[in-house]
C-alpha positions as CSV (number, residue, x, y, z in Angstrom):
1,X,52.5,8.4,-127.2
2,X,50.0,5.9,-125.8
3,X,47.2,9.1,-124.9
4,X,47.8,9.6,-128.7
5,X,47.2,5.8,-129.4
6,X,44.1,5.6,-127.3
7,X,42.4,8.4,-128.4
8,X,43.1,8.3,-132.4
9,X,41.9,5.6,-133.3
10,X,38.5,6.0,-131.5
11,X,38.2,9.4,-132.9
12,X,38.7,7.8,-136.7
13,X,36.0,4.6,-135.9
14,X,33.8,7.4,-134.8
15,X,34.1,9.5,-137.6
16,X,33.6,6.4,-140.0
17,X,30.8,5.2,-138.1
18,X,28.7,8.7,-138.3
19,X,29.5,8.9,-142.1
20,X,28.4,5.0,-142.5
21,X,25.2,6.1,-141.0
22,X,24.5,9.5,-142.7
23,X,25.7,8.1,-146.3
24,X,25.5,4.5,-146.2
25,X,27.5,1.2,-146.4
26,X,29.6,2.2,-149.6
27,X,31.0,5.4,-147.4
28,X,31.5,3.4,-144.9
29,X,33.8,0.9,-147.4
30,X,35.6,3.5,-148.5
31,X,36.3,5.2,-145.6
32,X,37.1,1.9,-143.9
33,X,39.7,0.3,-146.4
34,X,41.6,3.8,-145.9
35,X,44.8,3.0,-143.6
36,X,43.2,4.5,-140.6
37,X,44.8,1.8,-137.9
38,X,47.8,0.9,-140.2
39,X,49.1,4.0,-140.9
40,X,49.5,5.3,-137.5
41,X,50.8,1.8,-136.4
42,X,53.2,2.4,-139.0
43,X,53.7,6.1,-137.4
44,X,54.2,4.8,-134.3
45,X,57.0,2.5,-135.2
46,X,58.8,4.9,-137.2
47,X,59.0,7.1,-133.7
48,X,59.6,4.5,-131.7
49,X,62.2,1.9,-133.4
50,X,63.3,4.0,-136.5
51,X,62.5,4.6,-140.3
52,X,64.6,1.5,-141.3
53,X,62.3,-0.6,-139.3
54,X,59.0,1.5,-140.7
55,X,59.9,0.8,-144.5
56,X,60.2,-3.0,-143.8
57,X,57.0,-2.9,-141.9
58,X,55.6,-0.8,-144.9
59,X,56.5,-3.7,-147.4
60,X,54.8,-6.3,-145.1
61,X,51.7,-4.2,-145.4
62,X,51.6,-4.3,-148.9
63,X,51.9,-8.0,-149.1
64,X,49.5,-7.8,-146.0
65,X,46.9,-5.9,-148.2
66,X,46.6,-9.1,-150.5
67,X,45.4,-11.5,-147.5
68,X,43.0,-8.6,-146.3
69,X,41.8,-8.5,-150.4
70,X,41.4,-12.4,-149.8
71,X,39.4,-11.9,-146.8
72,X,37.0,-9.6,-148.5
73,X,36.1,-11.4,-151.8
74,X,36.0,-14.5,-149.4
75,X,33.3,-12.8,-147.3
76,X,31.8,-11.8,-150.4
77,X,31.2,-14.8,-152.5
78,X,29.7,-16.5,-149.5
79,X,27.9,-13.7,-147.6
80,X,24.3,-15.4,-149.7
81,X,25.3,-18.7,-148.4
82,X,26.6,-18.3,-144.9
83,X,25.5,-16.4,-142.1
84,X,28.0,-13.9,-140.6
85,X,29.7,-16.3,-138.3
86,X,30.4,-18.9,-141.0
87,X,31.8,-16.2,-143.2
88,X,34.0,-14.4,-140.5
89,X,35.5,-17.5,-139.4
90,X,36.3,-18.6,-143.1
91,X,37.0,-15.3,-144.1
92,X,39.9,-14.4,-141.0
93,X,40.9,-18.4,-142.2
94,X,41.9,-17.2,-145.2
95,X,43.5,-14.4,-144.3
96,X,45.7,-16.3,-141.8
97,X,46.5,-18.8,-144.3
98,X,47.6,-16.3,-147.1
99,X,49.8,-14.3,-144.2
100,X,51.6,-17.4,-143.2
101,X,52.3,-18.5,-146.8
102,X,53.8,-14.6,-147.4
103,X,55.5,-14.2,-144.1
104,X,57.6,-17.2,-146.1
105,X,58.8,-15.2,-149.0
106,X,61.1,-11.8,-149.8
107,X,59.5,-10.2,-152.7
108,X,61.2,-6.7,-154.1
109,X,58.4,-4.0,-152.8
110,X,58.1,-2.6,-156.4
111,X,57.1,-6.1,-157.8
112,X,54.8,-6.5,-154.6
113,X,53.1,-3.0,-155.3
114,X,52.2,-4.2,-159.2
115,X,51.2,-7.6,-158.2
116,X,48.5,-6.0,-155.5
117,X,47.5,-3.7,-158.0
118,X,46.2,-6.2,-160.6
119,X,45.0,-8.6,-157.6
120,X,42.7,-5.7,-156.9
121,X,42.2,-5.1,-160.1
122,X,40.8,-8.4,-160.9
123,X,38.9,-9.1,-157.6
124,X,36.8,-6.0,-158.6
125,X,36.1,-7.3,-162.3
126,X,34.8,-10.5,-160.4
127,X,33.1,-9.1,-157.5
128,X,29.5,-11.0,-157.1
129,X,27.1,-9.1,-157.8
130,X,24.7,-7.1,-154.9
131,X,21.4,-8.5,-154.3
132,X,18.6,-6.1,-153.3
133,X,18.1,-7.8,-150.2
134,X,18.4,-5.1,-147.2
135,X,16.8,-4.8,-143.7
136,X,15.5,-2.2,-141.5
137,X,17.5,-2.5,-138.5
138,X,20.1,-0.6,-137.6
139,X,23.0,-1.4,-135.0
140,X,22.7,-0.9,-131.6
141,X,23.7,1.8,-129.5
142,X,27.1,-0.1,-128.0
143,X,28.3,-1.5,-131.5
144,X,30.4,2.2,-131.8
145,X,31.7,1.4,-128.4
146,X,32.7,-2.2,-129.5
147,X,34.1,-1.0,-132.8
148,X,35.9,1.3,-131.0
149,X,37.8,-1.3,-128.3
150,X,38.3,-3.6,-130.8
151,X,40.7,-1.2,-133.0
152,X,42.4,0.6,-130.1
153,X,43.4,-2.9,-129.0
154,X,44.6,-3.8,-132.0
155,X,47.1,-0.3,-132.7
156,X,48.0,-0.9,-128.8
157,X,48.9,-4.5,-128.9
158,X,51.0,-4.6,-133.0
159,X,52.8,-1.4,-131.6
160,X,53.7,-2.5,-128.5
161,X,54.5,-6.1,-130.1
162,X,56.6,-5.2,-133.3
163,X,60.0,-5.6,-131.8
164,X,59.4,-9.2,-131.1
165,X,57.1,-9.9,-134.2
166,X,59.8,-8.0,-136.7
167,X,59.0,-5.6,-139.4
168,X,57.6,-8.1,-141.8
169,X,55.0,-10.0,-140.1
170,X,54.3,-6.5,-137.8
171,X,53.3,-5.4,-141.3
172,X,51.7,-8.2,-142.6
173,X,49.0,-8.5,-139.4
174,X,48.9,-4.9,-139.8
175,X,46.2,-4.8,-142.6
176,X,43.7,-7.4,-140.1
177,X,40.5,-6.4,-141.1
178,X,39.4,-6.1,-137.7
179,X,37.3,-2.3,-139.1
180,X,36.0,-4.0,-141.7
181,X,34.8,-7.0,-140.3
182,X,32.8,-5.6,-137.3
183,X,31.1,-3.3,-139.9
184,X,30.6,-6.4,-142.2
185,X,29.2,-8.1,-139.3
186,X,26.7,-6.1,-138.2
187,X,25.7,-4.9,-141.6
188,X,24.9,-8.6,-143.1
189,X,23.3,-9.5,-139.6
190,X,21.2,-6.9,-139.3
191,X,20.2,-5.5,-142.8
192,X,21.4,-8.6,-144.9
193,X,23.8,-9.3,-148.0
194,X,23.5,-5.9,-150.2
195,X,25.2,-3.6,-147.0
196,X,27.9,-6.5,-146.5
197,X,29.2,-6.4,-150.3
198,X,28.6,-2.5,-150.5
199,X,31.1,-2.4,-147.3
200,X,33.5,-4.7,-148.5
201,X,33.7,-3.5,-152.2
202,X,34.2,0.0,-151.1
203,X,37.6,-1.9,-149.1
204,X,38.6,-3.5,-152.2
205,X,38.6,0.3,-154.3
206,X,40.2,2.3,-150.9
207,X,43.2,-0.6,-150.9
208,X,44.3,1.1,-154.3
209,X,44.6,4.1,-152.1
210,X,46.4,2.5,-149.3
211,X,48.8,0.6,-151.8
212,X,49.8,3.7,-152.9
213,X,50.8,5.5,-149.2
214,X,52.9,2.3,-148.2
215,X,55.1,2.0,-151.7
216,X,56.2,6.0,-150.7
217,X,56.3,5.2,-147.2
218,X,58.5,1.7,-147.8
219,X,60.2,4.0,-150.7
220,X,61.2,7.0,-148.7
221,X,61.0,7.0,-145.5
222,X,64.4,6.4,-144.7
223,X,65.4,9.0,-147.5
224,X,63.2,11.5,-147.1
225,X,62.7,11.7,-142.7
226,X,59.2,10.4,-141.4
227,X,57.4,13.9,-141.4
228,X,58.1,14.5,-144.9
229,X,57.2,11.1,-146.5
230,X,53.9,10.9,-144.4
231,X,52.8,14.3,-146.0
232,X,53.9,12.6,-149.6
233,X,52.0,9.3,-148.6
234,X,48.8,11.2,-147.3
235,X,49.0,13.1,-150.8
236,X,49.4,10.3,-152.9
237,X,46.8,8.3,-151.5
238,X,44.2,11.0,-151.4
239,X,44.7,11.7,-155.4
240,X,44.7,7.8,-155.7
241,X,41.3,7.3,-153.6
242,X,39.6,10.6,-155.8
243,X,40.9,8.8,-159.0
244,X,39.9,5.5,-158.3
245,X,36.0,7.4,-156.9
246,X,35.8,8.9,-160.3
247,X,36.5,6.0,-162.1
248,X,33.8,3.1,-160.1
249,X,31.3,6.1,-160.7
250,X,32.0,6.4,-164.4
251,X,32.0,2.2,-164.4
252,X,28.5,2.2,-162.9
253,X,27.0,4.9,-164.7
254,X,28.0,2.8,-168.0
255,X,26.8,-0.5,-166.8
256,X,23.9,1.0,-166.4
């Protein structure tokens, strides 16, 4: 189980590193705010302490989603007044803030699944708009290796950790947007504030996506066996992220 953890999650940050390259910062979002680190945490812990455990963690997640949402319009808003260390530290500030203020509360998962939705929702009816500022530079060579170490660490540590941190806050830490703030970082460092919010929005529409695997994951798991629900999660999700695809294209093609 830990060859499988250590070579995963590399393989993924890879992957969504060659597509942000070859297709630009709003594949990279998209690809990004997918649950690439918390689903197979979430895997992990279904294997290793049981599907009772996994749909608790799931319903952490979703309530975990909302301070990774925070994070991200955070980042946003300030990304043309800050410089990426400012908005990182604020940013992970605020995500630690909302996670200690939900690690405080039981909320039905049902009612937490509708209350993320229209969060989203209305964080993408607000989202600041995207300058035209860009740069030329693009990262350098060891920034896949560090994106790399920095999300193996973190499926290796909330794994091996989620006995002692429980199902809720396991899944509420579980959506720490370690992927999409080292993209975010190197992006508005090195080619400025339009890559940053193209990144980040593309986050905000994937989270529809991952809402949708962790209400059938917290939903079924322990009705339906882990193998089974999974394939129903990956489903759902993937007819949730073409939907949602469709639907920012059609938006932008109006606006415009």
């Amino acid at each position: 189980m830990l060859i499988f953890k250590l070579t995963i999650t590399p393989l993924l940050i890879g992957l969504i590193s060659l597509a942000d390259k070859r297709w630009g910062a709003t594949v990279g979002g998209w690809l990004i705010g997918l649950p690439l680190t918390s689903a197979p945490i979430t895997a992990f812990v279904a294997f290793e302490v049981g599907p009772a455990f996994a749909a608790h963690m799931a319903l952490g997640i979703l309530m975990g989603l909302l301070s990774q949402a925070l994070f991200c319009i955070t980042y946003a808003w300030l990304a043309s007044r800050l410089n990426w260390l400012g908005c990182w530290l604020i940013g992970w500030a605020v995500f630690g803030l909302s996670t200690l203020i939900l690690n405080q509360l039981t909320v039905p998962i049902m009612l937490v699944f509708l209350i993320l939705s229209m969060v989203l929702g209305l964080i993408l009816a607000y989202w600041p708009s995207i300058s035209s500022q860009s740069g030329s530079m693009a990262p350098p060579a060891w920034a896949l290796w560090g994106r790399m170490g920095a999300a193996t660490s973190m499926v290796v540590i909330l794994t091996s950790s989620a006995r002692l941190l429980g199902p809720q806050l396991s899944g509420l830490l579980a959506p720490l947007p370690i992927f999409a703030t080292v993209f975010t970082i190197f992006a508005h460092s090195l080619q400025g504030v339009r890559p940053a919010r193209q990144i980040l929005h593309g986050v905000i529409v994937s989270s529809f996506a991952c809402a949708m695997f962790f209400i059938v994951i917290g939903s079924g798991i322990e009705h339906w066996g882990v193998g089974l629900t999974f394939g129903i999660a990956t489903c759902a999700a993937l007819l949730t992220q073409a939907v949602m695809l469709v639907l920012v294209r059609y938006l932008r093609k109006k606006a415009s």
